[in-house]
N, C-alpha and C positions, 0 to 999 in steps of 0.2 A: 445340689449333688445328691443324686439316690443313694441308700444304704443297702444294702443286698440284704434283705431279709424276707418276709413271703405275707403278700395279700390272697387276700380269700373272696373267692365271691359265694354268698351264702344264699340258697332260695330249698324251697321245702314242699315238698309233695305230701299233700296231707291224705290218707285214707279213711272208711270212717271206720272207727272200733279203736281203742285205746291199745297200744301197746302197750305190754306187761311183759314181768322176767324176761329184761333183755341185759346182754344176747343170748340167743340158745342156741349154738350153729351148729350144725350137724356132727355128730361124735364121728362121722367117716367123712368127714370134711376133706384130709387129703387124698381121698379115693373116691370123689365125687367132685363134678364140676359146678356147685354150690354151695355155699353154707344157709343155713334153712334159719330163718327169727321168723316166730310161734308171735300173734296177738288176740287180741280180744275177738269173739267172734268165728273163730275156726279160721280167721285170716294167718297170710303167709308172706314173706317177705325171701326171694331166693336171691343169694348175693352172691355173681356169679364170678368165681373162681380167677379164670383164665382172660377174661376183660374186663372191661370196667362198665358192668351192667349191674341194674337189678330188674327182679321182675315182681311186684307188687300185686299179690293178689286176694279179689277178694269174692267174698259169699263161697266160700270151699270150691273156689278156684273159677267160680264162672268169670269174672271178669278176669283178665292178667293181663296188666299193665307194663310192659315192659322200658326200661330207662338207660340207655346206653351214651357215652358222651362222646362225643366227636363220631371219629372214622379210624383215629386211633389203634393198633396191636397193640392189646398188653406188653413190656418187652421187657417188665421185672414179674418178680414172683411175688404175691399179697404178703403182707405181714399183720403181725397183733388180730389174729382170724379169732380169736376170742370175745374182744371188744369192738375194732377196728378193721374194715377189709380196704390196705392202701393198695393201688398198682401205678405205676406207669407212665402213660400212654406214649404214643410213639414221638409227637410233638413237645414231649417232655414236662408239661402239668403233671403232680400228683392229683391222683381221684380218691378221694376218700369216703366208705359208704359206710353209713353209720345212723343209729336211730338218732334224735334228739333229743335232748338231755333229761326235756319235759315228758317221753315216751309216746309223744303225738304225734310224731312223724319220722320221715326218714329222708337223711340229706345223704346228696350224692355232691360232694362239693370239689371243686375244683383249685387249685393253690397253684399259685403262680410265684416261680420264683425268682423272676426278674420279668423286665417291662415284655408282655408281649406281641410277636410281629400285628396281629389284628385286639380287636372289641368286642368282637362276636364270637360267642361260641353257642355249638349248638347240643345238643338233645336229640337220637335217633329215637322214637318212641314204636313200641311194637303195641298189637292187641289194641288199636286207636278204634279199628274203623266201627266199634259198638258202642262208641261212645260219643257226647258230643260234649264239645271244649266253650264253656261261653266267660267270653271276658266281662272282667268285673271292671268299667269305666269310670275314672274320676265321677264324683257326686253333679258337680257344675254339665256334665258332658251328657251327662244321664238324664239331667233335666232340661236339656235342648238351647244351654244359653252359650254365647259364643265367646265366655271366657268366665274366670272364678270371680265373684263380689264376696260381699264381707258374708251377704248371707248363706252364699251357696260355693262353700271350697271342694277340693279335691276328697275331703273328709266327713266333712256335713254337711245339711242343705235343712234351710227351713222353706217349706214351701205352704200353699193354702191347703194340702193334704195333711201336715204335720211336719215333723222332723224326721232325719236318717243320719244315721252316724256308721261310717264305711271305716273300717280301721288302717291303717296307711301300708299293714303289708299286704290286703284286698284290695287297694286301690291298685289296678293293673296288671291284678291275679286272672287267675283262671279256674271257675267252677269245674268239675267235669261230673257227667251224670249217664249213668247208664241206661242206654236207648230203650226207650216201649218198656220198662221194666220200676216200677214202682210201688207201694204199699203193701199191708200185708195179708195173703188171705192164710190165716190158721191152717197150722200142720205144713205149711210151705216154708222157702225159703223169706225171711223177715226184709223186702228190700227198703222200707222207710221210704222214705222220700224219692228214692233213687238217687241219688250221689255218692257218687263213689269217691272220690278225690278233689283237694282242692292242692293243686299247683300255688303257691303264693310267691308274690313281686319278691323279685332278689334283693339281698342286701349285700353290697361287696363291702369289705373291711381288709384296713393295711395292717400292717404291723405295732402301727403306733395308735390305732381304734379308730384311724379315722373311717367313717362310713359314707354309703351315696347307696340312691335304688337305680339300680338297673331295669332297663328295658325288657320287658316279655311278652314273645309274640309267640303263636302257633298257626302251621298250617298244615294240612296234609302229612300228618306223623311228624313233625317236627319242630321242635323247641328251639327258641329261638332266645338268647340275651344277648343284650350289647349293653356294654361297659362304656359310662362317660368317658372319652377320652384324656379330656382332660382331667382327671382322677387321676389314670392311671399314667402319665407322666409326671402328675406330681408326687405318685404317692410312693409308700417306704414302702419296700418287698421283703419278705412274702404276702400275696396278697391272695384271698380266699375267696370266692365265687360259691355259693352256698343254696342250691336250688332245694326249697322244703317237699316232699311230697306230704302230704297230709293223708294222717292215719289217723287223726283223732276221732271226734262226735260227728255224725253228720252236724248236727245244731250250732251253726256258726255260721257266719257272712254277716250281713247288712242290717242293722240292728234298725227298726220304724216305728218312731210312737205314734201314730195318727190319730187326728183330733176328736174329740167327742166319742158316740160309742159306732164304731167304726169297724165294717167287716173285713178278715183279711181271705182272700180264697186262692185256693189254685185249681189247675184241672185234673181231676182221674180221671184218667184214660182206661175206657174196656177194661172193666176188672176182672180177672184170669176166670172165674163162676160164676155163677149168679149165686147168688146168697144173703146175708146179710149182714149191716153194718152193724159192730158191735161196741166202738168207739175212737173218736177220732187223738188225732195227736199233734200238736203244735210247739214249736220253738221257741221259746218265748223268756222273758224276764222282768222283774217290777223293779221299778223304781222309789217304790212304798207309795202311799200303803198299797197295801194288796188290789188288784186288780182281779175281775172275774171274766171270766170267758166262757163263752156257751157255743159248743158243735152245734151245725147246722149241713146239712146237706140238702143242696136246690139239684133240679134237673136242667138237662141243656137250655130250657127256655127260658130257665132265671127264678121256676116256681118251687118253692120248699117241697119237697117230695113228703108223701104221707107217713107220719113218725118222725121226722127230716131234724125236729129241733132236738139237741140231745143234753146232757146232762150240764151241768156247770163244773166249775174247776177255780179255785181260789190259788190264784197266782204270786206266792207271798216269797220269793226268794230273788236275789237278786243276782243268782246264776242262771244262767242262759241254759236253759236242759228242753227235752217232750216234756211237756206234762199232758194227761192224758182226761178229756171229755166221755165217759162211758154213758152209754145208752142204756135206759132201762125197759123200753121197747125199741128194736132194732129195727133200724127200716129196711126197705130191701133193695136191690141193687139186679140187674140182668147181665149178663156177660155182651159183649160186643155194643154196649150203649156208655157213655162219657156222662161226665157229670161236676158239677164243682164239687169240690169237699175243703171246708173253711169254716172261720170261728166269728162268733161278734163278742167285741171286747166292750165293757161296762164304760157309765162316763167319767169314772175315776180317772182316765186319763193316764196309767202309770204302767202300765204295761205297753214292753219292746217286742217287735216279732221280726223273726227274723226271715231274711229270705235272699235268694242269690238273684241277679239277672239275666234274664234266660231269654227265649225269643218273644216273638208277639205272639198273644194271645195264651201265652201261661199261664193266667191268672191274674189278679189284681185285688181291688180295692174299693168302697167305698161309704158312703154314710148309712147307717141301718140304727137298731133299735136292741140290745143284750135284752133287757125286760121281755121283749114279743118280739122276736126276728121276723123282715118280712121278706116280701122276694125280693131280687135285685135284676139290675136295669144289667143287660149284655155291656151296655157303655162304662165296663169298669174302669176305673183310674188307673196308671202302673200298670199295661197290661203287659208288660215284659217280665213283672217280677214273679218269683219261683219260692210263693211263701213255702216255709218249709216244715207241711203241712203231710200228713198222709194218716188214711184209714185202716183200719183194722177188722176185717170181716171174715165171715165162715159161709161154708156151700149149703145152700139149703133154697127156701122159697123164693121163686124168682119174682122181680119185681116187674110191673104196668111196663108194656113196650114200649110208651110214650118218652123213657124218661130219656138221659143221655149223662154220662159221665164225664166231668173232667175233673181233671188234678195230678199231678207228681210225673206228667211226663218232661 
């Protein structure tokens, strides 16, 4: 027999830049169809009044991500607009939009307060069509096998490239990354890697803690979860549906230690000037002891570009952050030519890098030399994965027309 109390289903939109001082909502909140949360970065977070929307946005408003649930009318008026924006909808779910507790995200959650008629609820998404949404697949599915063994589950995978460990609310998330738009060139806008949001797998929870991960799909502007059903005839009400938007670091996904001293690369695409590189930046974390890493920038055909090797970096922390490779001569780069930009790690063996999965030909992986980098073979390992890697250059002397840029698209 159900008890009438209320499940949740919980999932999180993460953006990147750390929420701080929250909430801040607009001092004319009741004469405005918003309340306005201020985070790291000049980002903005607009929690809209009169429905049950928000609009997430980021780089001082170039991308705006907008999160509306169902097809729903508001048909009550929001409460607790200081810490809490509750409405509604007309199917009778409360929506609750709120940062996360850790200030790294912002959930738009859902509470249910008895069993409801369907399992699926959706996600209207606005400001989609500049971005692109790549799912983050179980570990086993990613390595082409046609079910999990002991050594390659949904979570981790040892293969003859190394190991990866996917954390369980990324397995079945969604990276999202803002199109043709990557790295940084000085006195511009800072885009890092290009990601703007990680979407991550829902977790619904009843009243009595029981949990399950829900289903998350996307297509065409539209979020998609479905709720085990069987959960939700068993389970005590209220019951919460909890979708994270991700505001945190870009620096997170798919943690890889690969074996020996071993390069990780992505591609830069056309870099906005022609100018020059003045240090690159990677995701990364040790394991101890320290682990070293050395920037390298090759050209389209795999050859080191002249200057191309660049400084080292002692990777001694065992939090996931950039840490930063600076040049002490800058090589040069030309506008409209691609290029890799990526690191070789020492055979210490102890450093993680992080990176999302993104399409073919993003980047990849393979065996090289930290001591003396050489060039690398086009035939990279992981060519889906989206280390999460990006350069840092200024406008100035163009580089050999020969070369070609990839990485961070």
């Amino acid at each position: 027999m159900k008890i009438a109390a209320t499940t949740a289903i919980v999932g999180t939109i993460l953006s990147t830049g750390v929420l701080t001082n929250l909430p801040t909502p607009n001092p004319n909140y009741a004469d405005t169809p918003a309340a306005l949360v201020t985070y790291a970065a000049n980002n903005e977070v607009d929690v809209m009044k009169n429905e049950p929307k928000v609009v997430l946005k980021k780089w001082n408003g170039e991308v705006q991500l907008g999160v509306k649930v169902g097809n729903g009318n508001t048909i009550s008026a929001p409460v607790g607009i200081t810490a809490t924006i509750k409405n509604t909808i007309a199917s009778g779910e409360d929506v609750v939009m709120e940062p996360t507790a850790d200030g790294q995200g912002f959930n738009v959650d859902i509470t249910l307060a008895s069993e409801p008629v369907t399992n699926v609820f959706t996600y209207q998404l606005t400001g989609w069509e500049n971005l692109d949404f790549f799912y983050q697949a179980p570990l086993w599915q990613e390595a082409g096998l046609k079910a999990p063994t002991a050594n390659c589950t949904d979570t981790d995978c040892t293969t003859s490239d190394g190991t990866s460990h996917r954390p369980s609310n990324v397995v079945g998330s969604y990276a999202v990354y803002y199109k043709n738009h990557a790295n940084h060139l000085v006195g511009s806008t800072n885009y890092e890697t290009g990601k703007a949001y990680h979407i991550y797998r829902p977790q619904v929870t009843d009243a009595k803690g029981n949990q399950v991960w829900a289903d998350l799909s996307y297509a065409n502007g539209i979020l998609t979860i479905t709720v085990p059903q069987s959960f939700l005839d068993s389970a005590v009400y209220p019951v919460v549906v909890d979708p994270t938007f991700g505001s945190g670091s870009a620096c997170n996904g798919t943690q890889s230690n690969m074996k020996g001293s071993n390069l990780a690369t992505t591609i830069f695409v056309s870099p906005a000037s022609s100018g020059t590189v003045t240090k690159i930046s990677t995701c990364t974390h040790t394991s101890f002891p320290a682990g070293i890493m050395k920037a390298v920038l090759w050209d389209s055909s795999g050859v080191i570009v002249t200057n191309g090797i660049g400084g080292t970096v002692s990777v001694n922390s065992g939090t996931n952050q950039f840490w930063d490779m600076t040049y002490s001569t800058s090589p040069s780069v030309t506008s409209g030519i691609n290029y890799f930009v990526g690191s070789v790690q020492d055979t210490n063996n102890s450093d993680f890098i992080y990176y999302d999965t993104g399409s073919a030909a993003t980047g990849g992986d393979q065996a090289n030399n930290e001591a003396s980098p050489t060039n690398l073979s086009l035939a990279l390992s992981n060519n889906t994965h989206k280390y999460l890697t990006f350069a840092t250059y200024t406008t100035g002397a163009a580089a050999p027309t020969n070369a070609i840029f990839f990485g961070g698209d």
